[in-house]
Biotite code that builds the C-alpha atoms (Angstrom):
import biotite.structure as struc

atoms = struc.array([
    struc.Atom([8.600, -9.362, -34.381], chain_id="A", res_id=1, res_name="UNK", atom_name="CA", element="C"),
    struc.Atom([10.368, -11.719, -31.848], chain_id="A", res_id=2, res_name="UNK", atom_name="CA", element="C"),
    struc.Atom([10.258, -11.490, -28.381], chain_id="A", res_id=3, res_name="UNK", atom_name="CA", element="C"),
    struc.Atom([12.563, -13.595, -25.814], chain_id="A", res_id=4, res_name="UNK", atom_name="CA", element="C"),
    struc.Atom([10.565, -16.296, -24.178], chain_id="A", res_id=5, res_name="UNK", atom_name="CA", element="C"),
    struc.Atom([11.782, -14.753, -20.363], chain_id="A", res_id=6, res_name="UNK", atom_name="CA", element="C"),
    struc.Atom([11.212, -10.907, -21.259], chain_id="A", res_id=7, res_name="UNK", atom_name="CA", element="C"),
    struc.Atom([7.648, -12.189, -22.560], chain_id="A", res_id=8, res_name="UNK", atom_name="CA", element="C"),
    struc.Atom([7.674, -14.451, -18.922], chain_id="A", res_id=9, res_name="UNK", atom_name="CA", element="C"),
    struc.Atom([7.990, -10.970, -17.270], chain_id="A", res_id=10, res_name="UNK", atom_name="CA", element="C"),
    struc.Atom([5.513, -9.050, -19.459], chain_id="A", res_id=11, res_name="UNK", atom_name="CA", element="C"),
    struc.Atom([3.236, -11.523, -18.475], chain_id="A", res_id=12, res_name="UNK", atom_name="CA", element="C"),
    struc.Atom([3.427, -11.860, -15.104], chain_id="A", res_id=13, res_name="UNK", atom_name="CA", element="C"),
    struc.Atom([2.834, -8.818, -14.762], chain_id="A", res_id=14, res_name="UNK", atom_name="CA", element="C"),
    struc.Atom([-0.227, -8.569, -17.054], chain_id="A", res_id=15, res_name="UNK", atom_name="CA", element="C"),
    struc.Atom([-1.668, -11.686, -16.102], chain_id="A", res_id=16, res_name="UNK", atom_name="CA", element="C"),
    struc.Atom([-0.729, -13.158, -12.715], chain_id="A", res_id=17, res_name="UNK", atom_name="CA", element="C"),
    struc.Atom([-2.889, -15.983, -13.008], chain_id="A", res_id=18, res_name="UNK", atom_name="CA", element="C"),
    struc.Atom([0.084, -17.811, -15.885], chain_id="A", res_id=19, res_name="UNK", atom_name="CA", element="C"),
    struc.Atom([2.002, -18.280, -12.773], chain_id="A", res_id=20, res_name="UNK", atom_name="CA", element="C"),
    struc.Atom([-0.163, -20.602, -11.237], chain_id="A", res_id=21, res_name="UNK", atom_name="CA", element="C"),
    struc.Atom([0.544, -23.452, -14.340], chain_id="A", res_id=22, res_name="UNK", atom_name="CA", element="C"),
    struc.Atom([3.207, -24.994, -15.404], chain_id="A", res_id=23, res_name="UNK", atom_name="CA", element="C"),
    struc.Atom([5.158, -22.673, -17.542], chain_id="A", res_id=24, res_name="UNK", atom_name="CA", element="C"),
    struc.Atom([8.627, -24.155, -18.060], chain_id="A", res_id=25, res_name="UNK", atom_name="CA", element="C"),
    struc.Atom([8.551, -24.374, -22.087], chain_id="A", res_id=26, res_name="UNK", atom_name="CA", element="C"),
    struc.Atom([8.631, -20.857, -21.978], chain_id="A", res_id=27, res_name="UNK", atom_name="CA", element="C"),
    struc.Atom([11.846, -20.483, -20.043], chain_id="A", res_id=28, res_name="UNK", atom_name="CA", element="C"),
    struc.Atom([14.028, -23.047, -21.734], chain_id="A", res_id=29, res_name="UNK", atom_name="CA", element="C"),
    struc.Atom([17.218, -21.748, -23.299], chain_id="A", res_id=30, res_name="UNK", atom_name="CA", element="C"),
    struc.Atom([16.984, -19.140, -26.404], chain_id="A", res_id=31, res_name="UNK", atom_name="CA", element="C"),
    struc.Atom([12.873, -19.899, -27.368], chain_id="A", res_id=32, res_name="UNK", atom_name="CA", element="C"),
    struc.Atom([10.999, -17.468, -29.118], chain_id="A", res_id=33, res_name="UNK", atom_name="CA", element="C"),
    struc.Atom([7.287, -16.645, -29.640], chain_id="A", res_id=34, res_name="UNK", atom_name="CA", element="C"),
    struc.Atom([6.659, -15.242, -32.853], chain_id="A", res_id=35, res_name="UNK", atom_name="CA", element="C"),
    struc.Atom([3.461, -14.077, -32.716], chain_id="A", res_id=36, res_name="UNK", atom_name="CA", element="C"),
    struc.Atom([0.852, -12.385, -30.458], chain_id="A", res_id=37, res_name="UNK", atom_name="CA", element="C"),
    struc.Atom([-1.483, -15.400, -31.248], chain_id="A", res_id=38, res_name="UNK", atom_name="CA", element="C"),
    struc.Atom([0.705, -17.915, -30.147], chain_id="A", res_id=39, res_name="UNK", atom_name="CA", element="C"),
    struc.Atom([0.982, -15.743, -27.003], chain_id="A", res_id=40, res_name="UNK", atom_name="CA", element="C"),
    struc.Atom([-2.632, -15.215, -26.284], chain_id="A", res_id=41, res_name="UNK", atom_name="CA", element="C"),
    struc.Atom([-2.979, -19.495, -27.108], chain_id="A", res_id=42, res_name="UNK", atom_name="CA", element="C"),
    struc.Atom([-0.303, -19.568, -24.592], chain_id="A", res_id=43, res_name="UNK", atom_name="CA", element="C"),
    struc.Atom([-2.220, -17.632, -22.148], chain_id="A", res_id=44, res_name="UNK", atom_name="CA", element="C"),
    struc.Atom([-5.715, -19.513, -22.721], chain_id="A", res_id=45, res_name="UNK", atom_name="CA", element="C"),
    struc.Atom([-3.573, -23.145, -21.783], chain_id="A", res_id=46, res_name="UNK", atom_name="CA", element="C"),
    struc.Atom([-3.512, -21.342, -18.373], chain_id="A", res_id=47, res_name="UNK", atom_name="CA", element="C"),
    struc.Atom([-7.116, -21.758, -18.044], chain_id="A", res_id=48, res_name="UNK", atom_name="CA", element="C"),
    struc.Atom([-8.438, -24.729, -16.435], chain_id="A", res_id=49, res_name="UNK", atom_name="CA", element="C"),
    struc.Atom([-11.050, -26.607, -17.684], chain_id="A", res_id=50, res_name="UNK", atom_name="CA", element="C"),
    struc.Atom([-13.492, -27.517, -15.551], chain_id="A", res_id=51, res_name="UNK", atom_name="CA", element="C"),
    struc.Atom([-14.608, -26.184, -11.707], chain_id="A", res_id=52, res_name="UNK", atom_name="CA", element="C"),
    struc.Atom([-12.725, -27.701, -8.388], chain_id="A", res_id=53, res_name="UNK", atom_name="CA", element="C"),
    struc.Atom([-15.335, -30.507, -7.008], chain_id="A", res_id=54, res_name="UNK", atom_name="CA", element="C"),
    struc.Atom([-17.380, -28.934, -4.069], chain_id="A", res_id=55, res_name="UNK", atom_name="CA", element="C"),
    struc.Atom([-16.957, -25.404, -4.398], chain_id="A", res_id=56, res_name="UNK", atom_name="CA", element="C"),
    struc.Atom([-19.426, -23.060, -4.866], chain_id="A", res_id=57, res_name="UNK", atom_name="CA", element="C"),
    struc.Atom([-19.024, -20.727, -7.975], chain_id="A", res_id=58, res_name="UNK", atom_name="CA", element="C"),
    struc.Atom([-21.000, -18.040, -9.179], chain_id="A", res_id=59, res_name="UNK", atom_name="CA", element="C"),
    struc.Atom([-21.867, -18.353, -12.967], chain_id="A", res_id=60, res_name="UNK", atom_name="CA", element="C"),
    struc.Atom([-20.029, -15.602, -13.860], chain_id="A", res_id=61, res_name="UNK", atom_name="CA", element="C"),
    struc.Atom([-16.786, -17.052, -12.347], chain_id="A", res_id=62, res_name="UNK", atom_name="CA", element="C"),
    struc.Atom([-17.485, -19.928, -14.089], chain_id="A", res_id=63, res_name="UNK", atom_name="CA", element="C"),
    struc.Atom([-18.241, -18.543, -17.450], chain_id="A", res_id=64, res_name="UNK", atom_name="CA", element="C"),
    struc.Atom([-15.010, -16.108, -17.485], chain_id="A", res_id=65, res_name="UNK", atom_name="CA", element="C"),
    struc.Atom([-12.418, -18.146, -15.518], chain_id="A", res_id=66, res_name="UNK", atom_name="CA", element="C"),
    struc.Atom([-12.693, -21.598, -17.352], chain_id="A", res_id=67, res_name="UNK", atom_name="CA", element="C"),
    struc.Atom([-12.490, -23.244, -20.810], chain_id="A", res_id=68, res_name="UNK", atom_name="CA", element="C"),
    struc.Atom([-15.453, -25.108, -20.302], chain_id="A", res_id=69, res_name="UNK", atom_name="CA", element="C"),
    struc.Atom([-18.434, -23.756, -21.765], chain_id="A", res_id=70, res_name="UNK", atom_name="CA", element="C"),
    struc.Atom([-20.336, -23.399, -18.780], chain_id="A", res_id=71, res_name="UNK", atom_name="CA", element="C"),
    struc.Atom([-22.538, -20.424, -20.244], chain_id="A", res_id=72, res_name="UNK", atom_name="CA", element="C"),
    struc.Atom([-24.687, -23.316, -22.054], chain_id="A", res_id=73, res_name="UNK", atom_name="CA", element="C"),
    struc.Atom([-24.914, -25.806, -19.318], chain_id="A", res_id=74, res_name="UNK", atom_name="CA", element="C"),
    struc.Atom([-25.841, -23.279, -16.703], chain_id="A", res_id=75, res_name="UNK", atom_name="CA", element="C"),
    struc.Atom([-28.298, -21.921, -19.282], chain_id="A", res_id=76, res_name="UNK", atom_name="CA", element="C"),
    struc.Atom([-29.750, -25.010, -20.038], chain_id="A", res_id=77, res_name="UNK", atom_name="CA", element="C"),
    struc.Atom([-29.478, -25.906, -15.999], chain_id="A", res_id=78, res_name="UNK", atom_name="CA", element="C"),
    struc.Atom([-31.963, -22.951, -15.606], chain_id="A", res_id=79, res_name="UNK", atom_name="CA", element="C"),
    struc.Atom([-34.104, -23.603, -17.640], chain_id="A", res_id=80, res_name="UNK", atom_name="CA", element="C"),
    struc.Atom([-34.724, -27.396, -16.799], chain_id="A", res_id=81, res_name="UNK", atom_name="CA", element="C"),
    struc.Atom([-34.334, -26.074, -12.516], chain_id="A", res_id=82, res_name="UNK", atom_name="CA", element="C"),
    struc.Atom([-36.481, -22.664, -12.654], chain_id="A", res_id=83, res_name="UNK", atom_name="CA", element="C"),
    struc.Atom([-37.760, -22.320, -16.487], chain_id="A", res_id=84, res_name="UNK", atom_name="CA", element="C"),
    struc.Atom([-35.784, -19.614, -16.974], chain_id="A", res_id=85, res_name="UNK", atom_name="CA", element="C"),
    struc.Atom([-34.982, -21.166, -20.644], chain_id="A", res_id=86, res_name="UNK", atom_name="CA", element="C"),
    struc.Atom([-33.382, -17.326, -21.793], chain_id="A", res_id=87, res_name="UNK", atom_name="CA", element="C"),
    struc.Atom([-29.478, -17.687, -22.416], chain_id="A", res_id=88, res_name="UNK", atom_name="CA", element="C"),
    struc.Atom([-28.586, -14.430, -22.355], chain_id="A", res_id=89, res_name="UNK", atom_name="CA", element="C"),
    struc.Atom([-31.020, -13.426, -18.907], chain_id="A", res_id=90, res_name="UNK", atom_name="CA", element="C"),
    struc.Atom([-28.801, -12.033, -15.632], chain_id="A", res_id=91, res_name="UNK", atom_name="CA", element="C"),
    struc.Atom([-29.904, -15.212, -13.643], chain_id="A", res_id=92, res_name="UNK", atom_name="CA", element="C"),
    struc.Atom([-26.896, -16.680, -15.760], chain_id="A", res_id=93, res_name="UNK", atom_name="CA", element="C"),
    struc.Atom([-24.526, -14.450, -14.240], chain_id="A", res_id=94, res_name="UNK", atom_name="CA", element="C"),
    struc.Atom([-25.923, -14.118, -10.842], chain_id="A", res_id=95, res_name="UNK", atom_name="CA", element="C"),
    struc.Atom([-26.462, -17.845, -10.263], chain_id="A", res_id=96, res_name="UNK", atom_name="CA", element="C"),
    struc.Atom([-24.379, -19.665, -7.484], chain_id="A", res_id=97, res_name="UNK", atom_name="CA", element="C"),
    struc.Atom([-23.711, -23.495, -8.131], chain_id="A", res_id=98, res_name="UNK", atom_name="CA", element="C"),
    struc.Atom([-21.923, -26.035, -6.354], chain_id="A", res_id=99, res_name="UNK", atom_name="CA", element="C"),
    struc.Atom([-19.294, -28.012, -8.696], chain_id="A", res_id=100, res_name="UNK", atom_name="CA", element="C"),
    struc.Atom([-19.371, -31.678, -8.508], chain_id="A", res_id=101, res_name="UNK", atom_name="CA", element="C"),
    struc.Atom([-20.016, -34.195, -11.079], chain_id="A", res_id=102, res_name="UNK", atom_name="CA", element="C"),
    struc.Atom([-22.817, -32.319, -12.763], chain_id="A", res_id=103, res_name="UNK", atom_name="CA", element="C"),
    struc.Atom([-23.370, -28.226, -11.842], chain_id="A", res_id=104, res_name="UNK", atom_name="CA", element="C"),
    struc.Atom([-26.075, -28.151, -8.746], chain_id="A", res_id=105, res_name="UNK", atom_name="CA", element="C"),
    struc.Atom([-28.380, -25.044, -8.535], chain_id="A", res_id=106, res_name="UNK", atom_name="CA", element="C"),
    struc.Atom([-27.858, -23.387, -5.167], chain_id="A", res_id=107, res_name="UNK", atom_name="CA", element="C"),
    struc.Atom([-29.568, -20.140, -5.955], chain_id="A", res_id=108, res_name="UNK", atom_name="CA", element="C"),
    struc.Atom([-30.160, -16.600, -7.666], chain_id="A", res_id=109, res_name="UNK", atom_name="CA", element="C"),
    struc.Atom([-28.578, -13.898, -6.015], chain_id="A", res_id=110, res_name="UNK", atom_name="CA", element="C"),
    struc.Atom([-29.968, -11.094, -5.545], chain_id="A", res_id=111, res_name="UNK", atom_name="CA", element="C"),
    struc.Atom([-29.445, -8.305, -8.753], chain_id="A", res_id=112, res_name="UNK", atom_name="CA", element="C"),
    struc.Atom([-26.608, -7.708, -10.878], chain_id="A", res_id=113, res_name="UNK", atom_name="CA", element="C"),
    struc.Atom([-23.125, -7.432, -9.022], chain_id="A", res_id=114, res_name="UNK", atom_name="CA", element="C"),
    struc.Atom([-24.608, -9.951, -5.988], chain_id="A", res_id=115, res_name="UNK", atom_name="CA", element="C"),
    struc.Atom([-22.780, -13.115, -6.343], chain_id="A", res_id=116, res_name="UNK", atom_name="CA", element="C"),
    struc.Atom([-19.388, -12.444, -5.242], chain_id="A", res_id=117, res_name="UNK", atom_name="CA", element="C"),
    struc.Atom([-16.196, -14.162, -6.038], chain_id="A", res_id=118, res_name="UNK", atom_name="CA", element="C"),
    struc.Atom([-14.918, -16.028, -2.372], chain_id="A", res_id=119, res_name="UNK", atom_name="CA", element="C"),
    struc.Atom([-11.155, -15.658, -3.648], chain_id="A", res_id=120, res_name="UNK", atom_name="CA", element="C"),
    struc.Atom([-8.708, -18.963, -4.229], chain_id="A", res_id=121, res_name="UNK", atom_name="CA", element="C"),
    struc.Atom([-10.052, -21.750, -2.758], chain_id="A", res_id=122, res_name="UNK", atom_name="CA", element="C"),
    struc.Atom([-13.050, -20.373, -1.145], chain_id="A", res_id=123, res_name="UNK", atom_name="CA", element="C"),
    struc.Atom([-16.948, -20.292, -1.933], chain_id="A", res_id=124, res_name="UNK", atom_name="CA", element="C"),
    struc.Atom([-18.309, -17.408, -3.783], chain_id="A", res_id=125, res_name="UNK", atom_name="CA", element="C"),
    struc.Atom([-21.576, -16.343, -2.241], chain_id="A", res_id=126, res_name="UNK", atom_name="CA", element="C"),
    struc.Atom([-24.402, -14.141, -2.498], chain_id="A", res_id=127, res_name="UNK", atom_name="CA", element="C"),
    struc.Atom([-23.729, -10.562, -1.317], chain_id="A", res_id=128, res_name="UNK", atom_name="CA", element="C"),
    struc.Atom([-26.169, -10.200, 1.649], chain_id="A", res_id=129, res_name="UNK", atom_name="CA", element="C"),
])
């Protein structure tokens, strides 16, 4: 199954905004193909960034589902050095707000599941109040 590099542009754009914000002009170039639904979802994951922006708060789940990095582990392993909460798969992980700099610093716990909210582009995320 072949699909024309600017009909599978369009399909995802639509499906997944975010590939506009990267560089995507080797998929536009004359007559290219992608052959395979791997090489598309590979394509998408290149969209990713790797690491946080410096000085921006992030909540761990923003972290964990928004960037190659495996920030899972080091917030894990952040906890559990900061607050002895040493159990990977506990909801502090996901509820934790950090500030991103040259090593993750602990901020806080928000408050339950659901509390630390994502600030949007550019902005803090923060504990819901």
């Amino acid at each position: 199954m072949h699909f024309q590099a600017s009909k599978l542009f369009l399909f995802a754009s639509v499906l997944a905004p975010s590939l506009l914000a990267s560089p995507i002009s080797f998929l536009v170039e004359g007559n290219s193909t992608i052959t395979s639904f791997t090489q598309f979802v590979t394509l998408a994951e290149v969209s990713k960034e790797r690491y946080c922006h410096v000085n921006l708060h992030y909540c761990g789940w923003n972290l964990i589902n928004n960037y190659n990095e495996d920030y899972h582990t080091r917030i894990s392993n952040r906890l559990c050095k900061v607050i002895g909460d040493c159990n990977f798969w506990s909801g502090n992980v996901w509820n934790s707000l950090w500030n991103c700099g040259n090593d993750l610093e602990f901020l806080g716990i928000c408050g339950g599941e659901n509390s630390c909210r994502d600030g949007g582009s550019g902005r803090h995320d923060y504990c819901k109040a």
